[in-house]
N, C-alpha and C positions, 0 to 999 in steps of 0.2 A: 697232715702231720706237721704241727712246727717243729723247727729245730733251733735253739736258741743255744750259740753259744757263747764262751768268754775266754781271757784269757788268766786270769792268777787266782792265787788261792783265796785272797780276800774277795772278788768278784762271781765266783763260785760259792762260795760260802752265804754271801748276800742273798743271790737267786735259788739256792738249796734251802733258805729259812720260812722262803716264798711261794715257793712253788710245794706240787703234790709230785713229790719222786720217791722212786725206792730208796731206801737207807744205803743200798751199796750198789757200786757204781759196776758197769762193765768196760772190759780192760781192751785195749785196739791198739796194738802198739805203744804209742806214748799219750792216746788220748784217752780219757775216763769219760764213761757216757753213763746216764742214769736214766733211765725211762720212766715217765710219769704221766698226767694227764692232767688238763685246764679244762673242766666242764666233761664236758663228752668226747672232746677232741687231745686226743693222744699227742703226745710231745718228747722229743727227748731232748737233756740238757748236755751239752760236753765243756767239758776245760781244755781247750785247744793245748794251751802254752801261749807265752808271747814270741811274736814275730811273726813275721809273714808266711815263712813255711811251715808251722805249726797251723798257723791258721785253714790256711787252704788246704792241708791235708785234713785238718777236722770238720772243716766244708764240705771238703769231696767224701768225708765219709758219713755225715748226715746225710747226705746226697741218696749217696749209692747203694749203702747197705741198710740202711732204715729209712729209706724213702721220703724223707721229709720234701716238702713243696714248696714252703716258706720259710724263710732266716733271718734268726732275729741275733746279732751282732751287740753287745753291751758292755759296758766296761766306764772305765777311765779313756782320759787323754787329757794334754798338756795343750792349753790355751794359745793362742795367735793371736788373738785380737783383742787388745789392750782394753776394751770397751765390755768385755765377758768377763766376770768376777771367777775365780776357783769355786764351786759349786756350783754355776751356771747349766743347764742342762743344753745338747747341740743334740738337733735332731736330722742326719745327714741326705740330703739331697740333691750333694753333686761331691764326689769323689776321683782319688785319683791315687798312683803308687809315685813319687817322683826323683825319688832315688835309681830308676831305670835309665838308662839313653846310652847318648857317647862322651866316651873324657877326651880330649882335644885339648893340648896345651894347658896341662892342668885343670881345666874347666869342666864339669863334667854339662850338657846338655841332656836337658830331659825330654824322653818322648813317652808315647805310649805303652806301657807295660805290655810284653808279648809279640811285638814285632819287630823286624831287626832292625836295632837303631841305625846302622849307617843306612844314608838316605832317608831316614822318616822324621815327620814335620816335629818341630821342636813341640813339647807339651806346653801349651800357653795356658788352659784351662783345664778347670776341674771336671768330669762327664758328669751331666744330668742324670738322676734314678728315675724313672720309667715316672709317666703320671699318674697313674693308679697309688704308685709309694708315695710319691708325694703328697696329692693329696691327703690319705691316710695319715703322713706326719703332720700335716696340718690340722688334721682336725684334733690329734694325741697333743699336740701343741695347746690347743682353745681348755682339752680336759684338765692338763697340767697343771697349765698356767695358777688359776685361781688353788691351790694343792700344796706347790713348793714356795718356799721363801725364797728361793734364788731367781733369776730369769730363763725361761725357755727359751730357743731360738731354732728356728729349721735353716741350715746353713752349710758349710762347705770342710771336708776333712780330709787331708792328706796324709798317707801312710809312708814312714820310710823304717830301714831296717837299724834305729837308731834312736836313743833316748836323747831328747833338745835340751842342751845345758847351755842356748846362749844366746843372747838377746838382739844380736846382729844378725845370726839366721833364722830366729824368729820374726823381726820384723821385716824381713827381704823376703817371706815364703808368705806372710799375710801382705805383702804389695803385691808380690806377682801371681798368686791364685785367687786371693779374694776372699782366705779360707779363715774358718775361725777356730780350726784348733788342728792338731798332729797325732797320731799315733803311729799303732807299729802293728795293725793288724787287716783294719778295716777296708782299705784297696785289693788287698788280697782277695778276702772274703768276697768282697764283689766282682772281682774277674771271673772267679768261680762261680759265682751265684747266677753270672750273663751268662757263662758255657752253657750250663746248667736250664736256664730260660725260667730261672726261680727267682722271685721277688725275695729283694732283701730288706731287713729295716734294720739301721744302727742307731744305735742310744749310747750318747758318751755324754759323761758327766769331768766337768774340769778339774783336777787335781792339782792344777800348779797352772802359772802362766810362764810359757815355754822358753827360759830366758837362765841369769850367772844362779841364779837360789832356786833352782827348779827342787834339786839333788836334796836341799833341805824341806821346803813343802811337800815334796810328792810324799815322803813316809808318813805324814802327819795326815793328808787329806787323802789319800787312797782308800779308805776304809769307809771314809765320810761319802767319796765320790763315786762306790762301788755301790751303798743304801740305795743310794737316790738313783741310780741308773736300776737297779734291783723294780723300784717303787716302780717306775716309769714302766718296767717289761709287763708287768701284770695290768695298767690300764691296755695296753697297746694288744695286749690277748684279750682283753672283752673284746674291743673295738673289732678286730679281727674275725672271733670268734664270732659276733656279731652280722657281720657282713658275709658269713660264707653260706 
């Protein structure tokens, strides 16, 4: 069973033009989930909401009440790495939440999401996705490529609970993790997804480069960066569907 979710209504909208689901959605609190099917293998789509705890509860409830096994994570995100154009495709491979730790003298120190910061090693890096996921983005990488106008890249994304409107923390968060783009969902989903012992795969398409004019590009390319993440979800369910 995949479970492929997102979080806004422009990125729902994209993967509901795409996919085979029901016309109406079912109701879980604050998350809408639509059951559908890719081939022979059954999938349901949900619209988390943005943020981290919209996310993980629409994870845990892929999870738990419709059993899904695989998660596919798509959407938008705001650019880090000055060298990835807005449209750019990031196919994630090592992640992290890094708005977690301890604040000290104003400062806040980041660790690992879920363990208590005081005493634990400061977050220097972003965690690796299993090599099975890996792999598998690489090869969704070789299919893309030749597909989209923009560049594909299998690369590194960091989630916090906050939209990047600034070019000083953009450039200080691509030196110290390595990462090449942010959002506000995708660490989440993965804490989850490792409880869980379910393979996850994220597709974030760049909407802005994470800096003083995010607030003006993001309305303009969201729509744009929500298609092409959309486009992406359905080669990466052959490929998938493919291998099982």
């Amino acid at each position: 069973m995949f479970g492929i979710l997102c979080a806004t209504v422009e990125e729902i909208a994209a993967l509901r033009a795409r996919l085979d689901v029901d016309a109406e959605p079912e109701r879980h609190g604050p998350t809408r989930v639509w059951r559908g099917r890719f081939g022979v293998e059954p999938l349901v789509l949900a619209q988390a909401g943005i943020g981290k705890v919209n996310a993980a509860a629409a994870a845990t409830l892929l999870l738990s009440v419709f059993d899904a096994t695989r998660l596919i994570f798509c959407g938008v995100a705001g650019g880090l790495d000055p060298e990835l154009p807005v449209g750019a495709v990031l196919l994630a491979d090592r992640m992290a939440i890094h708005d977690y730790g301890v604040m000290v003298g104003g400062r806040l120190t980041s660790t690992a999401s879920g363990l208590v910061p005081l005493g634990a090693p400061e977050l220097k890096a972003l965690s690796p996705v299993p090599a099975a996921v890996r792999e598998t983005l690489r090869r969704l990488a070789e299919v893309l490529a030749p597909q989209l106008e923009a560049p594909v890249r299998v690369g590194g994304i960091v989630t916090a609970d906050y939209f990047l409107n600034c070019a000083e923390t953009r450039e200080a968060l691509h030196a110290q993790f390595a990462a090449q783009a942010i959002d506000m969902e995708s660490g989440a989903v993965n804490q989850v997804a490792q409880a869980w012992d379910a393979p996850l795969y994220v597709i974030r398409t760049l909407s802005d480069l994470a800096g003083a004019e995010s607030h003006l590009t993001y309305p303009q390319m969201a729509q744009m960066a929500a298609h092409n993440s959309a486009l992406c979800v359905l080669d990466l369910l052959a490929l998938l569907a493919a291998d099982a």
